[in-house]
C-alpha positions as CSV (number, residue, x, y, z in Angstrom):
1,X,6.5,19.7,-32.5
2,X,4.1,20.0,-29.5
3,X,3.3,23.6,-28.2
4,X,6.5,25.7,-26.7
5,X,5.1,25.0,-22.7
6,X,5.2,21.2,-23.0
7,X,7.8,18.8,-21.6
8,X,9.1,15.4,-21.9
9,X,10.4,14.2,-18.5
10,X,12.4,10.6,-19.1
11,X,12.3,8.6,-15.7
12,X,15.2,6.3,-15.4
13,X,15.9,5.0,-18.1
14,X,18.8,2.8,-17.0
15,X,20.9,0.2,-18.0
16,X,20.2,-1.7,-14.5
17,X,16.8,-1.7,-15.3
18,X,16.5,-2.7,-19.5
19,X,20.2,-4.4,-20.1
20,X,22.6,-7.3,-19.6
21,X,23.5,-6.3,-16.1
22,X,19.3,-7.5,-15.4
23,X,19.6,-5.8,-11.9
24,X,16.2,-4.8,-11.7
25,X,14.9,-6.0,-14.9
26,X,11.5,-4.2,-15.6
27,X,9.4,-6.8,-18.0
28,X,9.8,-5.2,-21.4
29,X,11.7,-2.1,-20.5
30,X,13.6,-2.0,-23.6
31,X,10.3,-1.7,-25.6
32,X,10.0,1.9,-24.4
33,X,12.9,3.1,-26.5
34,X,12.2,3.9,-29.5
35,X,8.7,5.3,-28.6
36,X,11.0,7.9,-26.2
37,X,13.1,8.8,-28.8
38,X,10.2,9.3,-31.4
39,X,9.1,11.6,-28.5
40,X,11.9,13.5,-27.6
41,X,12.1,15.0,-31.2
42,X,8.5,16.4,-30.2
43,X,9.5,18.1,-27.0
44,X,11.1,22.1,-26.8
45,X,12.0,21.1,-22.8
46,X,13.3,17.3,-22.7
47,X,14.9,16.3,-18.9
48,X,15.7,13.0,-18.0
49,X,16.1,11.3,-14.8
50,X,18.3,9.0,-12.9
51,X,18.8,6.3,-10.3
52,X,22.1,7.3,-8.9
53,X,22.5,4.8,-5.2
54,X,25.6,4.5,-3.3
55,X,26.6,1.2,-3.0
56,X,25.2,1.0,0.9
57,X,21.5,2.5,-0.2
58,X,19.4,1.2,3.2
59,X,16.4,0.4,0.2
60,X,18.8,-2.3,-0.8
61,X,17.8,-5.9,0.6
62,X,21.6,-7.0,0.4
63,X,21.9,-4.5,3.7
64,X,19.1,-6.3,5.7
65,X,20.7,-9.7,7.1
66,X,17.8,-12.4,6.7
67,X,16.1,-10.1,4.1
68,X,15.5,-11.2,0.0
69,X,14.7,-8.9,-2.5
70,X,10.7,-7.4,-2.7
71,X,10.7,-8.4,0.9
72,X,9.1,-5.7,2.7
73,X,10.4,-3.3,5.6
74,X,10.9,0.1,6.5
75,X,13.9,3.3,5.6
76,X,14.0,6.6,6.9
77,X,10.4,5.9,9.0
78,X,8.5,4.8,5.9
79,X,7.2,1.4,4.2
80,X,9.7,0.0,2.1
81,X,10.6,-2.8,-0.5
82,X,13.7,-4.2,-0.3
83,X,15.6,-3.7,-3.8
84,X,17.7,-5.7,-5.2
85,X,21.3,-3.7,-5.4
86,X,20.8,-1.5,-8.8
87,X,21.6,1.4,-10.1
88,X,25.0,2.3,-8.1
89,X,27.0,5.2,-8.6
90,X,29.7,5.3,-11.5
91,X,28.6,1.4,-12.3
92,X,27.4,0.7,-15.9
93,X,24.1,-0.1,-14.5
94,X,23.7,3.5,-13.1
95,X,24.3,4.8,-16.9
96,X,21.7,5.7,-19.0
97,X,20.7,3.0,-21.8
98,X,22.9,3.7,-25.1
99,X,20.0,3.1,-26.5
100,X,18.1,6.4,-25.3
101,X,19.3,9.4,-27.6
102,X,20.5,11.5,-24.6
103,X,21.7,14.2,-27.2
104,X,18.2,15.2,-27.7
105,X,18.2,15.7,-23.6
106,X,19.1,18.6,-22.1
107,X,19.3,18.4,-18.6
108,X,19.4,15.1,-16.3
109,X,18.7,14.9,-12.6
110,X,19.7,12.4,-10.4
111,X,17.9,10.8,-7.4
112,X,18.2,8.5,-4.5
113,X,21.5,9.4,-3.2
114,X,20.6,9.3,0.3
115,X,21.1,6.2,1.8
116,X,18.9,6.5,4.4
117,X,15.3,7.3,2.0
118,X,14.4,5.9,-1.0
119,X,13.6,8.4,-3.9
120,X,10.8,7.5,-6.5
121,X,10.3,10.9,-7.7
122,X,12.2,12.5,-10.0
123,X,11.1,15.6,-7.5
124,X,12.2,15.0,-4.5
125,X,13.0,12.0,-1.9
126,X,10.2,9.7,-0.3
127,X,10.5,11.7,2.5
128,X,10.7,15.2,0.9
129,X,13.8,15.7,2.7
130,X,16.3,15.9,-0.5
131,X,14.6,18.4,-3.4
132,X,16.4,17.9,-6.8
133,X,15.2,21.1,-8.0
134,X,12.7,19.5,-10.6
135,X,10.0,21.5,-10.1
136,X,11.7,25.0,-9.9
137,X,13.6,23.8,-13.9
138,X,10.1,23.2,-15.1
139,X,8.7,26.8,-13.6
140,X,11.7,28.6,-15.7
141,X,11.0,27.0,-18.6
142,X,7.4,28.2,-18.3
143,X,6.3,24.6,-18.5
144,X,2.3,23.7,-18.5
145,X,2.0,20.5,-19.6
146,X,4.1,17.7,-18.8
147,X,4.5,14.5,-20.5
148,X,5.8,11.4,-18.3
149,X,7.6,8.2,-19.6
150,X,10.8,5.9,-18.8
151,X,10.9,3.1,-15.5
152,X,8.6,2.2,-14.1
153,X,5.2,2.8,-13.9
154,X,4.1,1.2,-11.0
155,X,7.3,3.6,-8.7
156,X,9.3,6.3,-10.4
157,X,7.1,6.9,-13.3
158,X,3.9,7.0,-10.8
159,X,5.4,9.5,-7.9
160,X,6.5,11.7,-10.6
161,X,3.7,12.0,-12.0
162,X,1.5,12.8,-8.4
163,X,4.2,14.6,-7.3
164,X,3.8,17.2,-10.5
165,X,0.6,17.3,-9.5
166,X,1.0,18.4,-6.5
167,X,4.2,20.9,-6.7
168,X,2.9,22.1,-10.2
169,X,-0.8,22.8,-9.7
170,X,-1.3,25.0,-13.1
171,X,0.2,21.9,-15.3
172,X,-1.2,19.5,-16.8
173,X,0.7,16.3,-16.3
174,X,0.4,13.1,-18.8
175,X,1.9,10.2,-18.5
176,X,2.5,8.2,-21.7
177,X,1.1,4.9,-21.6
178,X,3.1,3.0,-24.5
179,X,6.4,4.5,-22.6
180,X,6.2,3.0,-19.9
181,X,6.0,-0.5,-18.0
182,X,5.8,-1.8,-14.7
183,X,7.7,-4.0,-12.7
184,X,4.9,-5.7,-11.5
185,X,1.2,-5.4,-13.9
186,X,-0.6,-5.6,-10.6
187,X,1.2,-2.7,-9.1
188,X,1.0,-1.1,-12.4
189,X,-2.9,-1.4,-12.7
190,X,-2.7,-0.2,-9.0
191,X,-0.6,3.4,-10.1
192,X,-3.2,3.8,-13.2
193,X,-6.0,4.1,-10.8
194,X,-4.2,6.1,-8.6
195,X,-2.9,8.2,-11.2
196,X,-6.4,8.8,-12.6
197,X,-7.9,9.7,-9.6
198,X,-5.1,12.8,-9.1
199,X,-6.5,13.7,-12.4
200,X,-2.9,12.8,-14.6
201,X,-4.2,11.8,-18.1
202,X,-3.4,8.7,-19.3
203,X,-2.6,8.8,-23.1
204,X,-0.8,6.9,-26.0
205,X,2.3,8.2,-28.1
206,X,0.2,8.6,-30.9
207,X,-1.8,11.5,-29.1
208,X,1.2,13.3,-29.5
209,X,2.9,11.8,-32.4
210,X,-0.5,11.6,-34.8
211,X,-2.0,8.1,-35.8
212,X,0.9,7.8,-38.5
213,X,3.9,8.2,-36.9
């Protein structure tokens, strides 16, 4: 077990991202899995995040007439690519993947439930207008060093990440590099370099789980 201030945060780890309902398929999504779960048995504070859109979220291309999917355009005031619909409220695409062991989590916050500002962090909207109370979970818990996996690298995993930074100056924030993946490698390449530079680390499971787990 890692040391009693560390923490697992899961990013949205979704069916509409890793499953049959492909809404948002992230290349090899499903791959992060068992990695997560081989970490979550590691962790004393393990919270997970998710996607939880009402069926009119403005990040959604389907509610831009002439607009297709990764088009680009602009919510609430800010850049923004156009989504294909995913991750809707009380669909099975919003669940979490049956194949995350969510009894090992013990709390779960949702995000981008707004309709008018997308939400990559698990920390707040893109915006900063809607907190989800993230930051103020990890303080209680007397959390130091954070470990960041789930969907995807190149968005969700990627503001978390600078956004722990930034709310959570005293912790050291990781993400995991082998629990993750990004929708796009380009993108993802891109949020490694940014990442870097806001001094996250950039590790592999076996940092935490030793070379022969």
């Amino acid at each position: 077990m890692t040391a009693r201030d560390a923490a697992l945060l899961v990013v949205d780890v979704q069916n509409g991202f890793i499953s049959e309902e492909r809404e948002l398929p992230v290349p090899g999504g499903a791959d992060v899995l068992p990695v997560i779960n081989a970490l979550l048995k590691r962790f004393p504070v393990r919270i997970a995040t998710q996607d939880w859109h009402p069926r009119n979220h403005g990040s959604f291309a389907s509610r831009h007439p002439g607009k297709k999917p990764f088009d680009l355009g602009t919510l609430g005031g800010l850049p923004q690519t156009l989504w294909p619909d995913h991750c809707v409220q009380g669909t099975r695409g919003a669940e979490l993947h049956p194949g995350l062991d969510q009894t090992l989590l013990q709390a779960v916050f949702r995000k981008g439930y707004d309709p008018e500002v997308d939400s990559y962090s698990g920390f707040s909207d893109n915006a900063g207008r809607n907190p989800t109370g993230l930051d103020g979970a990890l303080r209680s818990r007397g959390v130091k060093r954070l470990y960041v996996a789930g969907l995807a690298l190149d968005y969700c995993v990627r503001w978390s990440a600078l956004d722990a930074r930034r709310l959570l100056p005293d912790v050291e924030v990781f993400v995991v590099l082998d629990a993750t993946r990004p929708v796009d490698p380009r993108t993802g390449a891109e949020a490694k370099r940014e990442l870097e530079r806001a001094h996250v680390r950039l590790i592999q499971s076996r940092d935490v789980l030793g070379s022969g787990t």
